[in-house]
C-alpha positions as CSV (number, residue, x, y, z in Angstrom):
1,X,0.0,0.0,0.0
2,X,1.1,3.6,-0.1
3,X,2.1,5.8,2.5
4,X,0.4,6.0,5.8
5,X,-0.7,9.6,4.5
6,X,-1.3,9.3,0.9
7,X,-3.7,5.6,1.3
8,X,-7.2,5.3,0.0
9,X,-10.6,4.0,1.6
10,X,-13.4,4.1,-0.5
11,X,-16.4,3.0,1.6
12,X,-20.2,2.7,0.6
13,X,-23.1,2.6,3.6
14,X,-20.5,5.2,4.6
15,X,-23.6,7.8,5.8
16,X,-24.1,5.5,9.3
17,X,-23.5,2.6,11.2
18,X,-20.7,0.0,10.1
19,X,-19.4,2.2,7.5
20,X,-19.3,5.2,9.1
21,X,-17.4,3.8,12.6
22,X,-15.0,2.1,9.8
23,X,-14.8,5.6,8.2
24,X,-13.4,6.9,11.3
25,X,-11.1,4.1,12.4
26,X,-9.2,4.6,9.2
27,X,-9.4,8.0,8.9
28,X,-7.4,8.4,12.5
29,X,-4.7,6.5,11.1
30,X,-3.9,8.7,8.3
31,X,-6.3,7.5,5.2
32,X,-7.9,9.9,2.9
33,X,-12.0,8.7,2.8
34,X,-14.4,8.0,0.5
35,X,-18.1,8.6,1.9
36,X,-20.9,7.0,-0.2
37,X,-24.8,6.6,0.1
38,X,-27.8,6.9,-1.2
39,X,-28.0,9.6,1.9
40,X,-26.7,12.7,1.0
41,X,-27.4,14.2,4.6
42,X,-25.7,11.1,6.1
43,X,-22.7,11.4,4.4
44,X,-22.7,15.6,4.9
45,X,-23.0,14.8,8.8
46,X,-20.1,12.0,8.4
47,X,-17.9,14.0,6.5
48,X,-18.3,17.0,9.1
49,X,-16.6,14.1,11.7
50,X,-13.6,13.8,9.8
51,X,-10.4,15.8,10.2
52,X,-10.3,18.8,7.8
53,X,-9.7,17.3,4.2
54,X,-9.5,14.1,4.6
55,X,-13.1,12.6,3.5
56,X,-14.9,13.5,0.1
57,X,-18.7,12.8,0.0
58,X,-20.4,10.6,-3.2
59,X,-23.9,10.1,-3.3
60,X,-25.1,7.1,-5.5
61,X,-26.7,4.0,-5.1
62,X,-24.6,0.8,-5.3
63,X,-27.2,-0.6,-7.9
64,X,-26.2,1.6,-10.6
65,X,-23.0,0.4,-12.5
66,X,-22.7,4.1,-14.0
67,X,-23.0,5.9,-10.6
68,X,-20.1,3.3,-8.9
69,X,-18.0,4.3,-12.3
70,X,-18.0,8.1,-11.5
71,X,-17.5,7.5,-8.0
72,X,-14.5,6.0,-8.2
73,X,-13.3,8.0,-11.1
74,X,-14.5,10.9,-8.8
75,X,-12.7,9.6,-5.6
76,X,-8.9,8.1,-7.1
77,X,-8.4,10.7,-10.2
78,X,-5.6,9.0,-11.9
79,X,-4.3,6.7,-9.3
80,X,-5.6,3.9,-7.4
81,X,-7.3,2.9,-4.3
82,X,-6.1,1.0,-1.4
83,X,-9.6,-0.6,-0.3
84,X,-12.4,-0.8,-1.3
85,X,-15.3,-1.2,1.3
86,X,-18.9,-3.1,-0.4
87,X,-20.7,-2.1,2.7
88,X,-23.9,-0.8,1.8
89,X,-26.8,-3.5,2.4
90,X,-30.7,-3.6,3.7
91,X,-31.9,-6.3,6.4
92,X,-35.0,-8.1,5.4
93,X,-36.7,-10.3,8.0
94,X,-39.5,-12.5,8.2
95,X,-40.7,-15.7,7.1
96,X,-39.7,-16.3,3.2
97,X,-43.0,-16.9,2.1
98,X,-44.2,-13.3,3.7
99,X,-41.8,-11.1,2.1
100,X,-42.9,-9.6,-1.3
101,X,-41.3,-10.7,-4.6
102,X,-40.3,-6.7,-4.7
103,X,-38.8,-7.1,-1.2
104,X,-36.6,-10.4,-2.1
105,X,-35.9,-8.6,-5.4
106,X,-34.6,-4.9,-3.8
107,X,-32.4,-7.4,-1.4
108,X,-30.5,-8.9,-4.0
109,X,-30.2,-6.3,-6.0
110,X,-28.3,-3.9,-3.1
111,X,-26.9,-7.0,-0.9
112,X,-25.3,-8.8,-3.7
113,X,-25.0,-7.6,-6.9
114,X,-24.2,-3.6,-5.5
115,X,-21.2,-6.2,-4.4
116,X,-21.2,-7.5,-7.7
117,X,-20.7,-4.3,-9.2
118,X,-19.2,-2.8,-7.3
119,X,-15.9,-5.6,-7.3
120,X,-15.9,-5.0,-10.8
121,X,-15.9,-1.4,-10.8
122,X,-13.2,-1.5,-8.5
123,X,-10.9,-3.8,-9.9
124,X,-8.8,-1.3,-12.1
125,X,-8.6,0.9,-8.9
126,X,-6.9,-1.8,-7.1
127,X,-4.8,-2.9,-9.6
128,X,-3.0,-0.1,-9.2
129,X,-2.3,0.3,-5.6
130,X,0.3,-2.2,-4.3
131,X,-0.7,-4.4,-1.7
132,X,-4.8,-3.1,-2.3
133,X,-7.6,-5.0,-0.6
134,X,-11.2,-5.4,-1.2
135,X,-13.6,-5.7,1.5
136,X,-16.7,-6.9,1.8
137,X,-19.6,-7.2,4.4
138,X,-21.3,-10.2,4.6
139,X,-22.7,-11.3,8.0
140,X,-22.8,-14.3,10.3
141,X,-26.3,-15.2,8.2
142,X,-23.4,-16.4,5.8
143,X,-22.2,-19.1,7.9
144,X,-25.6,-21.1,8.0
145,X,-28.5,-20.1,6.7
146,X,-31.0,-17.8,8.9
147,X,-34.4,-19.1,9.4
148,X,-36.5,-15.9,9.3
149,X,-34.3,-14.0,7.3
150,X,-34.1,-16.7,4.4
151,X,-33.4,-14.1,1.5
152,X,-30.8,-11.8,3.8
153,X,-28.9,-15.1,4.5
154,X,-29.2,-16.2,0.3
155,X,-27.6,-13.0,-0.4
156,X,-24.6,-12.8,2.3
157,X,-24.2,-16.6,1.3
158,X,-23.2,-15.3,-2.3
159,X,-21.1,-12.3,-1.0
160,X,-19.2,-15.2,0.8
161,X,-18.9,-17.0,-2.2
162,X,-17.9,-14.0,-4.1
163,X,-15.4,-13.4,-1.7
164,X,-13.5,-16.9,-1.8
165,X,-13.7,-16.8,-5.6
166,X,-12.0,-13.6,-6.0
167,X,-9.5,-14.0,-3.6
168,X,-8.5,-17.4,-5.8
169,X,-8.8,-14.9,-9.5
170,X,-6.7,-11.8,-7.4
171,X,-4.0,-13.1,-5.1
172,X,-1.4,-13.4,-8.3
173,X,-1.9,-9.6,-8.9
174,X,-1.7,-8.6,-4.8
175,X,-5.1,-7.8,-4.6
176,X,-6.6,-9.2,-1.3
177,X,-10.3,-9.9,-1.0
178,X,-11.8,-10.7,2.0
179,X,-15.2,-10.2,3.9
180,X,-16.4,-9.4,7.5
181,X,-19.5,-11.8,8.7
182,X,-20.8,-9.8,11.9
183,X,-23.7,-10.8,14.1
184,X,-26.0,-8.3,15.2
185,X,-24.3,-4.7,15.2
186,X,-26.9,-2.3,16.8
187,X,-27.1,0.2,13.4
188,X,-30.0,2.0,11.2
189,X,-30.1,-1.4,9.4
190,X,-32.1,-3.3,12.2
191,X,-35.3,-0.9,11.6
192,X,-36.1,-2.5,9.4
193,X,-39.6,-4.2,9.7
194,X,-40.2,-7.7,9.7
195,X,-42.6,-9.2,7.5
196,X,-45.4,-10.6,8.6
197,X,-45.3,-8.5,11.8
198,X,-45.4,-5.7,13.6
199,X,-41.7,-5.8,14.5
200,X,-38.5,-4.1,13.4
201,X,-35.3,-6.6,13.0
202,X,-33.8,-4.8,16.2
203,X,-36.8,-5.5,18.3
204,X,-37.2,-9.5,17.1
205,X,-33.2,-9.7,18.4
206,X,-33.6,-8.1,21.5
207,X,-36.3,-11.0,21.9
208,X,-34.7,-13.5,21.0
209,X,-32.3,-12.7,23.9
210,X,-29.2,-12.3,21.2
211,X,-26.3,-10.0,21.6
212,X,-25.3,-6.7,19.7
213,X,-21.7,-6.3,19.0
214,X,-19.9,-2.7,19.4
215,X,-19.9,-1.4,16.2
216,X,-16.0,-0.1,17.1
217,X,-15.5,-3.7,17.1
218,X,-16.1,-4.2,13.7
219,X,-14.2,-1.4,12.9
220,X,-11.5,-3.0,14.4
221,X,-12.0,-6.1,12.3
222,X,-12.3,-4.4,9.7
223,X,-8.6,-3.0,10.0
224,X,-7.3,-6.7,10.8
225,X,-8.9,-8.2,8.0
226,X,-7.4,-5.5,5.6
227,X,-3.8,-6.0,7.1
228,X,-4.2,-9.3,7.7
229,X,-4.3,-13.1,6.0
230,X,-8.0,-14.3,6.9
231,X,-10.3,-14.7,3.9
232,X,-13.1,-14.7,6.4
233,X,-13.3,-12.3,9.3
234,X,-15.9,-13.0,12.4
235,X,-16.9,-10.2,14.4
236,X,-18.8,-10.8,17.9
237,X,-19.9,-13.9,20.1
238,X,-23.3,-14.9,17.6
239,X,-20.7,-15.1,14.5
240,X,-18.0,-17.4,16.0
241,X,-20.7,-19.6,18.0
242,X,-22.2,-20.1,15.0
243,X,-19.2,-20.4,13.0
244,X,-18.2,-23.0,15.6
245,X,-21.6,-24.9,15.5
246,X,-21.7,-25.1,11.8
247,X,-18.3,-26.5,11.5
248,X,-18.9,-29.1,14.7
249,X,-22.8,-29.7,15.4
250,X,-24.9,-28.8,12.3
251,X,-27.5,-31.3,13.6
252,X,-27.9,-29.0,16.8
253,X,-27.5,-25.7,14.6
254,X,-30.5,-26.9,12.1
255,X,-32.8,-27.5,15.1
256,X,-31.9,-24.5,17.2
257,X,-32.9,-22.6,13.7
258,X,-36.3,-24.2,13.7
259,X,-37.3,-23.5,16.9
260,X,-36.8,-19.9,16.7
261,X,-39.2,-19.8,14.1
């Protein structure tokens, strides 16, 4: 990577939560930011947190192929970037057969394939940045699927996927890919209703007796996982319990998912 000084973050859901504490852990350490949302306001307010300078705000929407293409044209100029954050993503709970086909289509379309683009947008930028990394979020509904969040899991499943893959097609040309998989981080995502109720996301965890992580501590990840050699990052007690049950009693894991329904 480049100097401490002169290094790049480009980060989208960069207006709140996960991508705005991971705004700020990098930012202390020297890195010139990249803000970008749909939220315009958001990202004004974030960029009002940063030392003088250092953050530039782009609003777009991670759907649109032409709006991550002038972003990152926008943000790097004629050089590269030295990560590249796919952050941006919507929670969407209830029972599969209760969400809408718009609401399982609107999922996919931000959670995976604004990933989707927004790798392959990205790409050039890395290339030219020594040592570059790109980041994704996916979630501990990536490590087995979520019964009540069927579609949310799908989609952080094929981030994971995504991930590994790349990883395999970039390590000859120093690009790193790897991905966070967080349990529940207390953010804007979890109001979100649930289908099929009168319940947000946040309020069906808090039920369920279920932890929140510290968004600082994915933050924190965040930084390791750049720096460091995991393809696979997880953040908080939920993600390695169930990373640890999913590897040693799926038998117990599939039954403890069925009776939370």
């Amino acid at each position: 990577m480049a100097g401490e000084g002169r290094r790049r973050l480009f980060v989208t859901g960069g207006a709140s939560g996960i991508g705005r504490a991971v705004a700020h852990r990098f930012a202390a350490a020297g890195w010139r930011i990249g803000l970008a949302d749909v939220n315009q306001e958001g990202l004004e307010r974030v960029a009002r947190e940063m030392p003088d300078g250092r953050a530039s705000i782009h609003v777009m929407d991670v759907r649109e192929r032409e709006q991550w293409a002038r972003a990152l044209s926008d943000f790097a100029g004629e050089g590269g970037i030295d990560v590249v954050f796919n952050n941006a993503g919507i929670a969407t709970g209830g029972l599969f057969a209760d969400n809408s086909a718009a609401e399982l289509e609107r999922t996919v379309a931000i959670n995976f394939m604004g990933v989707v683009h927004g790798a392959h947008a990205a790409y050039p930028y890395l290339r030219r940045s020594a040592g570059s990394c790109l980041l994704n979020t996916a979630s501990a509904a990536g490590i087995y699927g979520t019964a009540g969040a069927a579609i949310y899991s799908a989609t952080k499943f094929a981030v994971r996927g995504l991930t590994e893959a790349l990883e395999g097609e970039w390590r000859a040309e120093g690009i790193k890919v790897r991905s966070l998989m967080p349990g529940f981080i207390d953010t804007p995502l979890l109001d979100a209703g649930v289908s099929g109720s009168n319940q947000t996301v946040r309020e069906r965890v808090r039920a369920a007796g279920l932890e929140f992580t510290p968004v600082e501590q994915v933050a924190d990840a965040a930084w390791r996982a750049v720096h460091g050699d995991d393809v696979h990052v997880a953040v908080g007690r939920t993600a390695r319990r169930m990373r640890f049950a999913a590897r040693w009693m799926p038998g117990r894991l599939r039954a403890q998912m069925g009776r939370r329904l």
